[in-house]
C-alpha positions as CSV (number, residue, x, y, z in Angstrom):
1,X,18.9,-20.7,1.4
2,X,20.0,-18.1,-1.1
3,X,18.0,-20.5,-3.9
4,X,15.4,-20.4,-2.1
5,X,15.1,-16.5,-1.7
6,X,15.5,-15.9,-5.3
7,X,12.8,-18.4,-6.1
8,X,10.9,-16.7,-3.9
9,X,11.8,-13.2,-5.6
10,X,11.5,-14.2,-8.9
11,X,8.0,-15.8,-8.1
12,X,6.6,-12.4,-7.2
13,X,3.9,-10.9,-10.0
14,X,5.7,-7.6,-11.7
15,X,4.3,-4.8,-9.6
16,X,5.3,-6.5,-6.0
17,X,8.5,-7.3,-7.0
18,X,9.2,-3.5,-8.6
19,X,7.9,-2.1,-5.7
20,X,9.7,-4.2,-3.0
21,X,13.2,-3.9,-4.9
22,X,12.8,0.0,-4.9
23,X,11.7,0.3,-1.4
24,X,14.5,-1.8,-0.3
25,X,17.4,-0.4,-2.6
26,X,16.0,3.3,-1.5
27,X,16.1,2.6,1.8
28,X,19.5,-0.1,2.0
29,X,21.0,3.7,-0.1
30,X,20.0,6.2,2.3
31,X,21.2,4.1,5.3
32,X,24.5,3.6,3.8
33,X,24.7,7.5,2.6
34,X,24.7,6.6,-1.2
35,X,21.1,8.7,-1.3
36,X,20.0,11.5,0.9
37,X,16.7,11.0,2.2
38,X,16.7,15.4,1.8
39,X,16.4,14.7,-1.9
40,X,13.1,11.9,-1.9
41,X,10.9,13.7,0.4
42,X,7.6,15.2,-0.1
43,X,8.5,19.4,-0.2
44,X,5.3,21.0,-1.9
45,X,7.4,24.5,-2.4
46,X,10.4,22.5,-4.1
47,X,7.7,20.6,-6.8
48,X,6.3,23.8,-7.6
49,X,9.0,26.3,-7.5
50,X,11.9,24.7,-8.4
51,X,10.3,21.5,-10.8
52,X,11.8,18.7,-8.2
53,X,8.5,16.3,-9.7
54,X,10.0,13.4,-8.8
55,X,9.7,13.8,-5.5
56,X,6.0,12.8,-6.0
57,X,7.6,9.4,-6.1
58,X,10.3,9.0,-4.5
59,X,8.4,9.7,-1.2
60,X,6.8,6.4,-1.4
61,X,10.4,4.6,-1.4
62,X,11.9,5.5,1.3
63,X,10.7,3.8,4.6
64,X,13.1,5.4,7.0
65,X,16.1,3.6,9.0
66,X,16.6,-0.1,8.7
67,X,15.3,-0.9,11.9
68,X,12.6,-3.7,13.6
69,X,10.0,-1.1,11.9
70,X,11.3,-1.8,8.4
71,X,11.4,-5.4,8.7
72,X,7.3,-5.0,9.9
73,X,6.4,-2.8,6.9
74,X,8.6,-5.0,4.3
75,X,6.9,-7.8,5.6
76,X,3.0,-6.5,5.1
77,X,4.2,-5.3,1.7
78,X,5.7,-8.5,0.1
79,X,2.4,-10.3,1.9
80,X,-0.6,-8.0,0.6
81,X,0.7,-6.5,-2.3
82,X,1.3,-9.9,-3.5
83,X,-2.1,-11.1,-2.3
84,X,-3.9,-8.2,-3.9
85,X,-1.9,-9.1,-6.9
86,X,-2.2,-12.2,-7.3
87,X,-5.9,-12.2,-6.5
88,X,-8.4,-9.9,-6.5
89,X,-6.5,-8.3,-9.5
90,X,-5.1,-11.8,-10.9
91,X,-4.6,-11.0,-14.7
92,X,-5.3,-7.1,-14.2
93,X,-2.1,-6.1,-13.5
94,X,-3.0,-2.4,-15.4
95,X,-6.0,-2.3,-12.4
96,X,-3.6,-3.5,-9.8
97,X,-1.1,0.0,-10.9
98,X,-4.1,2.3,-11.3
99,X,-5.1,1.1,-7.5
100,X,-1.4,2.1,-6.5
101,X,-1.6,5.2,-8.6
102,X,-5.2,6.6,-7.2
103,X,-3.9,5.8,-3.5
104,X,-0.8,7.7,-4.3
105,X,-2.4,10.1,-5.5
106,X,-5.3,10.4,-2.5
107,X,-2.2,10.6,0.0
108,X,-0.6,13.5,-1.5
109,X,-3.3,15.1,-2.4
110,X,-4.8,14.7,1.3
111,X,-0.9,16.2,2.8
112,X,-1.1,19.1,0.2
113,X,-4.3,19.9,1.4
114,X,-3.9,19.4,4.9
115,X,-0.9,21.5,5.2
116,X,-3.0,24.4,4.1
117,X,-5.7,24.1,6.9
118,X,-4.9,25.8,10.2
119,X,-5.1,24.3,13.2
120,X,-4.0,20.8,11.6
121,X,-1.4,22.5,9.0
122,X,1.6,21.5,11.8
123,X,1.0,17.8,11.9
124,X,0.6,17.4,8.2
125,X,4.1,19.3,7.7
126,X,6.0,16.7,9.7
127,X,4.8,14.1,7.3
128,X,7.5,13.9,4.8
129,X,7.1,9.9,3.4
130,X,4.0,8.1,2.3
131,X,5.5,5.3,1.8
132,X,4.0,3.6,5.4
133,X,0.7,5.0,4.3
134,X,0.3,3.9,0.9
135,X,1.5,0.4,2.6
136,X,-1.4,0.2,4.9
137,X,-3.2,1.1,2.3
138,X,-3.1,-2.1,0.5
139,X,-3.8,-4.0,3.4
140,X,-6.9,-1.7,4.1
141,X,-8.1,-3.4,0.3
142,X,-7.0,-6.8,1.0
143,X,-9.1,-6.9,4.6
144,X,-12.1,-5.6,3.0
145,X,-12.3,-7.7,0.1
146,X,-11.2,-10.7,2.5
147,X,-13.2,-9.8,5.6
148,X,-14.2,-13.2,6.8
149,X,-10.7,-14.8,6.6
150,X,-9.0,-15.6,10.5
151,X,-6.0,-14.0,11.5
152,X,-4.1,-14.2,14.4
153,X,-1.9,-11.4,15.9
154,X,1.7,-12.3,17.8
155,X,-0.4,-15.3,19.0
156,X,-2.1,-13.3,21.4
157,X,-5.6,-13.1,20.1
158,X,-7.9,-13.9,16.8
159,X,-9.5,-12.2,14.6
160,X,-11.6,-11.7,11.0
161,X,-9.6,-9.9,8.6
162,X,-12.5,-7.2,8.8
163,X,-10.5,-5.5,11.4
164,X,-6.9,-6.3,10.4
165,X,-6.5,-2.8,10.0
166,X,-7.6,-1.4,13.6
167,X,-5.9,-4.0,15.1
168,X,-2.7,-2.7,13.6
169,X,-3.8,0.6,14.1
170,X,-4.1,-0.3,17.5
171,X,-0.3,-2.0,17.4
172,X,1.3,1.3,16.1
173,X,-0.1,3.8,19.1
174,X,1.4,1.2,21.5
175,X,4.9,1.1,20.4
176,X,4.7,5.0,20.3
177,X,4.1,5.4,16.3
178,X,2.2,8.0,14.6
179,X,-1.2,7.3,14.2
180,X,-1.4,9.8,11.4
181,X,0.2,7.7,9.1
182,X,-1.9,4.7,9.3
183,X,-5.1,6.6,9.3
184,X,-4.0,8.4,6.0
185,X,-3.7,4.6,4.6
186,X,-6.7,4.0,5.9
187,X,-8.3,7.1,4.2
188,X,-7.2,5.9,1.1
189,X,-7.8,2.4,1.2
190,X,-11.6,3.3,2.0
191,X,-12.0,6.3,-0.5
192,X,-10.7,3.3,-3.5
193,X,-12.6,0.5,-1.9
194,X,-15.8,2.9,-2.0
195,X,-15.6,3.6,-6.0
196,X,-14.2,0.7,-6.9
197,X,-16.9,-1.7,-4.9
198,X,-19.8,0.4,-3.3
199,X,-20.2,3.0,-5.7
200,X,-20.9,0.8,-8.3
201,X,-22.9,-1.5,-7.1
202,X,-24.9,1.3,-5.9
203,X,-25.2,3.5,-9.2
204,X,-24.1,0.9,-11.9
205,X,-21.0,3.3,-12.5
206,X,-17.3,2.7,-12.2
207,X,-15.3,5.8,-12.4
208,X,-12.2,4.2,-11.4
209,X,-12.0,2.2,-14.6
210,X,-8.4,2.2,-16.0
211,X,-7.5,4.9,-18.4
212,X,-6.3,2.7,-22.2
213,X,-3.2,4.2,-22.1
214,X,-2.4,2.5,-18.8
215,X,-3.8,-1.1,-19.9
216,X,-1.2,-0.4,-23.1
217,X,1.4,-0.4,-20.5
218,X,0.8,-3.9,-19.6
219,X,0.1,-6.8,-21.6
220,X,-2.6,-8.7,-18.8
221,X,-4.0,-12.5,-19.8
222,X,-7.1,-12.9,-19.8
223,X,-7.9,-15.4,-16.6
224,X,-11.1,-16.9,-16.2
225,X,-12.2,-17.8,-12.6
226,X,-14.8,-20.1,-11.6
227,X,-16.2,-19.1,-7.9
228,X,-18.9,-18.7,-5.8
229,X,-22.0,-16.3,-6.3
230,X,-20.5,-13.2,-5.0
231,X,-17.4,-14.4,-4.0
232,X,-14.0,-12.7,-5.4
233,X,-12.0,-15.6,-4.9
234,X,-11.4,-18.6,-2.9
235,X,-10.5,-18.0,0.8
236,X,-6.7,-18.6,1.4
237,X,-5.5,-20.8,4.8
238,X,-5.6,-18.9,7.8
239,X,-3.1,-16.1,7.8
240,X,-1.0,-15.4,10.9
241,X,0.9,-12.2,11.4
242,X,4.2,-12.3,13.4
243,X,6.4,-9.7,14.2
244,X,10.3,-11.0,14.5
């Protein structure tokens, strides 16, 4: 069992597997009092006024107590991180971190913003961790650039992967979650999937193309692809979602 879970690790592309080992040593830290959650969050006034940058990143770590909730979010980011890796940016790993990057960026941004508005300014203070939204993020990608796949939730009812995201959207106001949070992810996910896939197909412009000194960062292989007339890649089996 334990060879077959680090097989499993080790078989994850780079950015997956950095991003699931921080998320879980972040969290696994805080819940065992070896990190204090006070130092990761998102504090505007701390950033500016006393330099604390890192809390720009640390934010995304952390994704709260280790409860049922954690398990759900681990689960969608091992599966559609690794998807959208693997993928749609198969041999683009410098694209894949400029996607994480942008949506990071999009999140904050929208919080920074939002805490300055009145009337809305409340809500948006009481967000103190992206981490959920930049998560639901990357499964808002996956679903659009996968819409026709079939999906099943808990068994209960199917679906095209088109509307993965409302159906889980749907999931988290049931069980009494904030809806803010996936609709931020959602926010994201669009504003990317717009520039990256509308946009230029509209215009014949990409101005999300990936800065040099980021491709330096990582030495991608070049991966030739045969498919279908637009098609990004070949359809995967149909994906079930279960909850434990």
């Amino acid at each position: 069992m334990a060879q077959a879970v680090e097989d499993w690790y080790k078989q994850m592309p780079i950015i997956t597997r950095s991003y699931l080992t921080a998320a879980i040593v972040t969290t696994v830290g805080c819940s065992l009092e070896i990190i204090s959650p006070y130092h990761l969050y998102l504090n505007p006034k701390l950033v500016v006024k006393q330099y604390e940058f890192w809390r720009l990143i640390t934010n995304f770590f952390y994704f709260r107590k280790m409860d049922l909730d954690f398990l759900f979010h681990m689960f969608f980011l091992a599966r559609y991180c690794k998807l959208l890796e693997e993928n749609s940016f198969r041999g683009r790993t410098a694209d894949f971190f400029y996607m994480l990057l942008f949506g990071a960026t999009v999140l904050t941004t929208i919080v920074l913003v939002g805490g300055m508005i009145p009337y809305v300014s409340e809500s948006f203070a009481k967000i103190f961790f992206l981490s959920n939204s930049l998560t639901f993020m990357m499964v808002y990608v996956w679903s659009k650039q996968n819409p026709f796949i079939h999906m099943s939730f808990l068994g209960l009812f199917t679906f095209t992967a088109a509307y993965l995201p409302w159906v889980l959207l749907g999931f988290s106001v049931l069980v009494g979650t904030s809806a803010w949070v996936d609709l931020l992810g959602m926010i994201a996910g669009h504003a990317y999937y717009f520039l990256e896939d509308v946009y230029p197909r509209m215009t014949g412009r990409r101005p999300l193309r990936t800065p040099a000194f980021i491709k330096s960062l990582f030495a991608d292989d070049t991966v030739v692809v045969t498919q279908p007339a637009n098609v990004r890649f070949a359809a995967p089996p149909v994906q079930d979602i279960h909850q434990d």
